[in-house]
C-alpha positions as CSV (number, residue, x, y, z in Angstrom):
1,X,-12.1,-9.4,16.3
2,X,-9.5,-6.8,15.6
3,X,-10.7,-4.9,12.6
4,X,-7.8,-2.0,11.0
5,X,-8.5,0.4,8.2
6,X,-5.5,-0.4,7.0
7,X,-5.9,-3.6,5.6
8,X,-9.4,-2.6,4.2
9,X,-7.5,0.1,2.5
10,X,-4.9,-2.7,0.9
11,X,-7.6,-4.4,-0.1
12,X,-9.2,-1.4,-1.7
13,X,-6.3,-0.8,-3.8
14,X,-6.1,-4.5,-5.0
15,X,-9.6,-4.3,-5.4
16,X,-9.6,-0.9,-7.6
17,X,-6.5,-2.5,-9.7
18,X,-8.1,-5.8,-10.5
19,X,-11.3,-3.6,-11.8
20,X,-9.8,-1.2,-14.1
21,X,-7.9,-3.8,-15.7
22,X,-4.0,-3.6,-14.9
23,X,-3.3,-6.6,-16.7
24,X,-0.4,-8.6,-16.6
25,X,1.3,-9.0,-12.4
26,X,4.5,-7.0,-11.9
27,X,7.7,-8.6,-11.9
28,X,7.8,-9.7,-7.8
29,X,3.9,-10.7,-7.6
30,X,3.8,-14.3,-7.1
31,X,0.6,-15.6,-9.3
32,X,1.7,-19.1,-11.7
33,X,0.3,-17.8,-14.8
34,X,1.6,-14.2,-14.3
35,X,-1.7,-12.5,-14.3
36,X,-3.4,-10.4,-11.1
37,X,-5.7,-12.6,-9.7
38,X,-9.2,-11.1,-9.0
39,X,-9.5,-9.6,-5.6
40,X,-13.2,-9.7,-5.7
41,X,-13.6,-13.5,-6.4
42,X,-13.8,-16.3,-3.7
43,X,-11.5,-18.0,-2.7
44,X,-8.1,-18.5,-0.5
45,X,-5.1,-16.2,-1.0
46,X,-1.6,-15.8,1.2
47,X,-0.7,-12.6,1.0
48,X,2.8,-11.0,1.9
49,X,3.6,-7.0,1.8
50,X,4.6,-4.1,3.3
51,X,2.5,-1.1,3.9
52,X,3.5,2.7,5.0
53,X,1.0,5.7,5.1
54,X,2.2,8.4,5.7
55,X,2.1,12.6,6.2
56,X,4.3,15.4,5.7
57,X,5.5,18.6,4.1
58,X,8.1,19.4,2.0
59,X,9.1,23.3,2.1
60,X,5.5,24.7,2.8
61,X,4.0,22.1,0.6
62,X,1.6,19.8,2.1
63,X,1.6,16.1,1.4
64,X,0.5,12.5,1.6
65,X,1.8,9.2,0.0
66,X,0.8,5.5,0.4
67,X,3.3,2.4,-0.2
68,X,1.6,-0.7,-0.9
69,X,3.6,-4.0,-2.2
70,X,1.5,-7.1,-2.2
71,X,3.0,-10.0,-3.3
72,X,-0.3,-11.5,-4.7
73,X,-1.5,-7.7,-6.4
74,X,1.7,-6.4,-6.8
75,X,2.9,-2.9,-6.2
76,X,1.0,0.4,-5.9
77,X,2.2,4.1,-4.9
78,X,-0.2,6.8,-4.5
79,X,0.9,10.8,-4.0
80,X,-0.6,13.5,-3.1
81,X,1.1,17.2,-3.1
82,X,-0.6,20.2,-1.7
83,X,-2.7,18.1,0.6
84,X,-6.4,19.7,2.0
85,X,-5.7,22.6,-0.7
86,X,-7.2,24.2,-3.7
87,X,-3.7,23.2,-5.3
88,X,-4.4,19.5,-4.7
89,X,-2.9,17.4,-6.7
90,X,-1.6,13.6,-7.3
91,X,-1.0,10.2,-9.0
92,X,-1.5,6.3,-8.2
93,X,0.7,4.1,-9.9
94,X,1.5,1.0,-10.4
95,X,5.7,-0.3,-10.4
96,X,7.2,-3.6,-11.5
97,X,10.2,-3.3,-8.4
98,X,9.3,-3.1,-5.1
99,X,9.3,0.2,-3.0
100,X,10.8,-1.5,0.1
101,X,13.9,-3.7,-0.7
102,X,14.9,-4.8,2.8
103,X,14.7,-1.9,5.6
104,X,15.4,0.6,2.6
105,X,12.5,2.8,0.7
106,X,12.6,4.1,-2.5
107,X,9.7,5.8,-4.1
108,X,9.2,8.3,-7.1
109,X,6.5,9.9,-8.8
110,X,5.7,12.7,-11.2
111,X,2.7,15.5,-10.5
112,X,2.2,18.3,-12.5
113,X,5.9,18.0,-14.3
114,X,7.7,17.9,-10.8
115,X,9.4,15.0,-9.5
116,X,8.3,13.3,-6.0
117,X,10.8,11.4,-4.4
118,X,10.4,9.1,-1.0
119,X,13.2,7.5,0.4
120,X,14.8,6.6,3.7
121,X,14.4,3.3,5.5
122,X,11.7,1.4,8.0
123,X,13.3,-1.0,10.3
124,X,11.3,-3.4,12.4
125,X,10.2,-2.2,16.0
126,X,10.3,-6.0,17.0
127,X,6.9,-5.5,17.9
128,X,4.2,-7.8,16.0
129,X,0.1,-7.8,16.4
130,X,-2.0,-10.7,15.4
131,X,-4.9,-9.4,13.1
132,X,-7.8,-10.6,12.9
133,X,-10.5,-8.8,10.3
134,X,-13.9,-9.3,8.8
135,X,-15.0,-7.6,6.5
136,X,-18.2,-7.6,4.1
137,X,-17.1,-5.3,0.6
138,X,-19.0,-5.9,-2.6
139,X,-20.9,-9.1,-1.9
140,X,-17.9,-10.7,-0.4
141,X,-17.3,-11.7,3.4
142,X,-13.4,-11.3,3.6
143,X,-11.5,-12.8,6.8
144,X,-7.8,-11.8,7.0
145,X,-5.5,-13.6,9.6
146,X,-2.3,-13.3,10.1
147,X,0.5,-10.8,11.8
148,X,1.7,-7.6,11.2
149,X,5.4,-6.9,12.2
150,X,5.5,-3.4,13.3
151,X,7.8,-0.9,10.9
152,X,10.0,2.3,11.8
153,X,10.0,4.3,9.1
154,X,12.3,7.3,9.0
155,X,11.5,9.0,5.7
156,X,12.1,12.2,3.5
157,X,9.3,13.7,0.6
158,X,11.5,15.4,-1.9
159,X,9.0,18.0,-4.0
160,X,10.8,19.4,-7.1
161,X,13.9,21.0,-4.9
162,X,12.1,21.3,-1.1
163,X,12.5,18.1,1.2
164,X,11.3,17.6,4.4
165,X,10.2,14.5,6.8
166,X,7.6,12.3,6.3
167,X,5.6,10.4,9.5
168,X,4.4,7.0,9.1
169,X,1.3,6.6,11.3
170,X,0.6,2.8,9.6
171,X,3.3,1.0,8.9
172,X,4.2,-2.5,8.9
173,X,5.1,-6.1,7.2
174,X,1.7,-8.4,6.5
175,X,1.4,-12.0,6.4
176,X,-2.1,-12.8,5.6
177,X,-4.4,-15.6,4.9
178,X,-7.5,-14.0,3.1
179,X,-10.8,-16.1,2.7
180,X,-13.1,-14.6,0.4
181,X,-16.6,-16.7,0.5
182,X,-20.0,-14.9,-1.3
183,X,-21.9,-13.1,1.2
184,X,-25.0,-14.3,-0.2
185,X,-26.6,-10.7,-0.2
């Protein structure tokens, strides 16, 4: 068994968005009746998305952000500015359009009245690992098979006028078949 944080950390974002209610799936999320489906229900779901973590400064200014696009829970962007500092500071948000439209990223945010921008591109390294996960979250036992192609992202943070790079340590193109079954605990 291959078992990655990041896909535990995709799934806690679906999770998180199903329980405080987002409502009605974005534009691109592919769901019949156009509503999120529970993440924390059994049950079968193929699941398709792109995910980039990633580090950096801009200026002097410390930062993180998080792309998620599922095409089942739809897309999510989280930010965080001043990073590890009293200053900290950040916003998770949920967009109808996709972050990554082919190899290019676009990304923007708002924290504390200045603008956040993310853009660049992530091009596939050609490179793609099978995965392979359990895990057991909230009285579920979750198996996720499937492949992740391998991104290169080459990205810029843009902080109200200071820019600077971004490093994407996870970063890749899911295909996924998720089987949620009760854990029985």
């Amino acid at each position: 068994m291959r078992s990655t944080p990041l896909i535990t950390g995709a799934l806690a974002v679906a999770a998180t968005s199903a329980l405080i209610g987002l409502g009605a799936a974005p534009g691109n999320a592919q769901t019949p009746d156009g509503q999120i489906p529970d993440p924390m229900t059994p049950g079968v779901t193929h699941e398709r998305g792109t995910l980039l973590e990633c580090t950096g400064t801009a200026g002097t200014t410390p930062g993180r952000a998080n792309l998620y696009q599922n095409r089942t829970y739809g897309n999510h962007l989280e930010v965080l500015v001043h990073d590890g500092t009293p200053e900290e500071a950040g916003v998770s948000r949920e967009a109808a359009t996709p972050f990554v439209v082919g190899h290019r990223v676009r990304a923007t945010a708002k924290i504390g009245g200045r603008k956040v921008t993310i853009s660049g591109t992530a091009t596939p390294t050609g490179k793609v690992e099978r995965v392979h996960e359990v895990v057991d979250d909230g009285g579920l036992h979750i198996v996720s098979k499937g492949t992740h192609r391998l991104l290169a992202p080459v990205l810029t943070v843009t902080v109200g006028d200071r820019t600077g790079r971004l490093t994407c340590d996870g970063a890749f193109v899911f295909n996924l078949k998720v089987t949620k079954t009760s854990s029985g605990t």
